[in-house]
N, C-alpha and C positions, 0 to 999 in steps of 0.2 A: 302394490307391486304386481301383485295376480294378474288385475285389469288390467295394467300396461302391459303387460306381455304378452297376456291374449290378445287385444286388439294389436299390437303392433307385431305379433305371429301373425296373426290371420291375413292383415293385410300384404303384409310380406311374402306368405304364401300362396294369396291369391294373384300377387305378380307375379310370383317365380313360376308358378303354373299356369297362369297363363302367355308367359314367354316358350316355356317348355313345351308344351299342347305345340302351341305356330311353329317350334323348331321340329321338333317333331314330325307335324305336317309338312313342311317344308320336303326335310330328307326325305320323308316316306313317297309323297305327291314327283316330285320333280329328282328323275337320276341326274341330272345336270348340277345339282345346287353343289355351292362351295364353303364349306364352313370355312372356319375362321375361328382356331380356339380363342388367340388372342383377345380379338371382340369379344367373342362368347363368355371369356373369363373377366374382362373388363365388364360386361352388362354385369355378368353377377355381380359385382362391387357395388356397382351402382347400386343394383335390386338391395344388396345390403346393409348401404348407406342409411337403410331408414333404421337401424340398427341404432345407430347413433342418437339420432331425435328422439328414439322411444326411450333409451337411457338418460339425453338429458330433459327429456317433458318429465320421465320421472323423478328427476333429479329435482328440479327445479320448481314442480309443481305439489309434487310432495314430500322432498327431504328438505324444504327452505332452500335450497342453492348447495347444499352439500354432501355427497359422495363419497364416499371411499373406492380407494381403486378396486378393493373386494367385491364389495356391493353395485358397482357398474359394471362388471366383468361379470358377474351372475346374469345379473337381468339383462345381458346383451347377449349371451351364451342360452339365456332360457328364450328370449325371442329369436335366436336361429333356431335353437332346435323346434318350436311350433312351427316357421313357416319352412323348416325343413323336414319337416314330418308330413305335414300338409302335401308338399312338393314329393313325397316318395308316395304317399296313401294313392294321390291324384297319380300317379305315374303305375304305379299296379292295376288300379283298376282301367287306366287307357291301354295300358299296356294289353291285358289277358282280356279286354273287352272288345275293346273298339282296332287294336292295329298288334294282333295275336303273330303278323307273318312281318312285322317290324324287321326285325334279323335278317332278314331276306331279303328287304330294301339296302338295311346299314349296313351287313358286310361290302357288299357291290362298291358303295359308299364310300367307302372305309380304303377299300384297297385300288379306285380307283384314283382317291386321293392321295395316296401312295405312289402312282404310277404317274401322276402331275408333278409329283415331288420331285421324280427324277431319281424314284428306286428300281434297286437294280435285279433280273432274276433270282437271285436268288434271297435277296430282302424282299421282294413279292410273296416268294413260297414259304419266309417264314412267317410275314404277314398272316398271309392265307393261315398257316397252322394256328395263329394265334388267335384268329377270327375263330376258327373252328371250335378251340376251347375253350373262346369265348363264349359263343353258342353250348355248349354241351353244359356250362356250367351256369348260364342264365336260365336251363330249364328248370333248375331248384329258386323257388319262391326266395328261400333267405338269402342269395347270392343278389337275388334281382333286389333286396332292400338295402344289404349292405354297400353294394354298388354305386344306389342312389344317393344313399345318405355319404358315401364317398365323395360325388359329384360335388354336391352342394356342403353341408356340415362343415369342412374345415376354410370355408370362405368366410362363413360365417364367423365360426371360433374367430379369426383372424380380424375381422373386422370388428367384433365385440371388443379385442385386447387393445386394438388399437382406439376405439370410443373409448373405453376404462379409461387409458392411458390421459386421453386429449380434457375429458370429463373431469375427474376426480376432483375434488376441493373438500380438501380436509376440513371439518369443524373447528371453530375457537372456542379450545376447550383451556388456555392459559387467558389470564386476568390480568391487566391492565396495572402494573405497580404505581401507586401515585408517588413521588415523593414531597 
């Protein structure tokens, strides 16, 4: 089960990080760009779709074909949390390394896309306030991991419960009556 989780974390997180890095660049490089949670939450599904394969390769490959819904919901819950750990690690170090004045690309960002929405002064200014203490509180280190693992981790959870669910196949552990 170990192996499968590490290689199916690792891979998993070196998608979600490298989606994350190009979105990232994206907003940072061009004040014009448009996100798009929707998309952006529907990719993560996908990225997490491999959730599923790596539950049932282990299913299949080493429990003979049978799972429990216990036991599939672990090992889909331990491969989000690797390549969501992966995806927060890669995100602190781009973060305080390489794009330190991020915040100051993303608010702009943030409440420009606000003001496309067709919000109104005074939802601008509470915006803005919110940005603000968004900023004051991302300058603590454990704000900026809990945040991330917010992003990502309960996409994850979710799509692990739903593998469990799809996956499971109980063992035959009752015997066959002849008469």
């Amino acid at each position: 089960m170990k192996r499968n989780i590490i290689i199916f974390g690792l891979i998993l997180g070196i998608i979600m990080t490298t989606n994350m890095v190009y979105m990232a660049n994206m907003c940072y490089t061009n004040p014009d760009f448009k996100s798009n949670d929707v998309v952006g939450y529907a990719a993560m599904v996908i990225m997490f779709s491999l959730i599923f394969f790596g539950v049932r390769n282990y299913r299949n490959k080493e429990l003979n074909g049978r799972i429990s819904f216990g036991k599939a919901f672990k090992t889909g819950a331990w491969i989000a949390l690797v390549g969501s750990t992966m995806y927060v690690g890669v995100w602190l170090f781009y973060y305080y390394l390489v794009i330190p004045d991020f915040l100051d690309k993303y608010i702009p960002h943030v409440l420009t896309d606000a003001t496309r929405k067709g919000a109104t002064a005074m939802e601008l200014a509470e915006k803005t306030k919110d940005m603000e203490n968004f900023r004051e509180l991302y300058k603590n280190p454990l704000f900026v991991v809990l945040i991330s693992y917010a992003e990502v981790l309960p996409i994850g959870l979710l799509v692990a419960l739903v593998s469990a669910l799809a996956l499971k196949k109980k063992s035959n552990t009752t015997t066959p009556v002849n008469s």
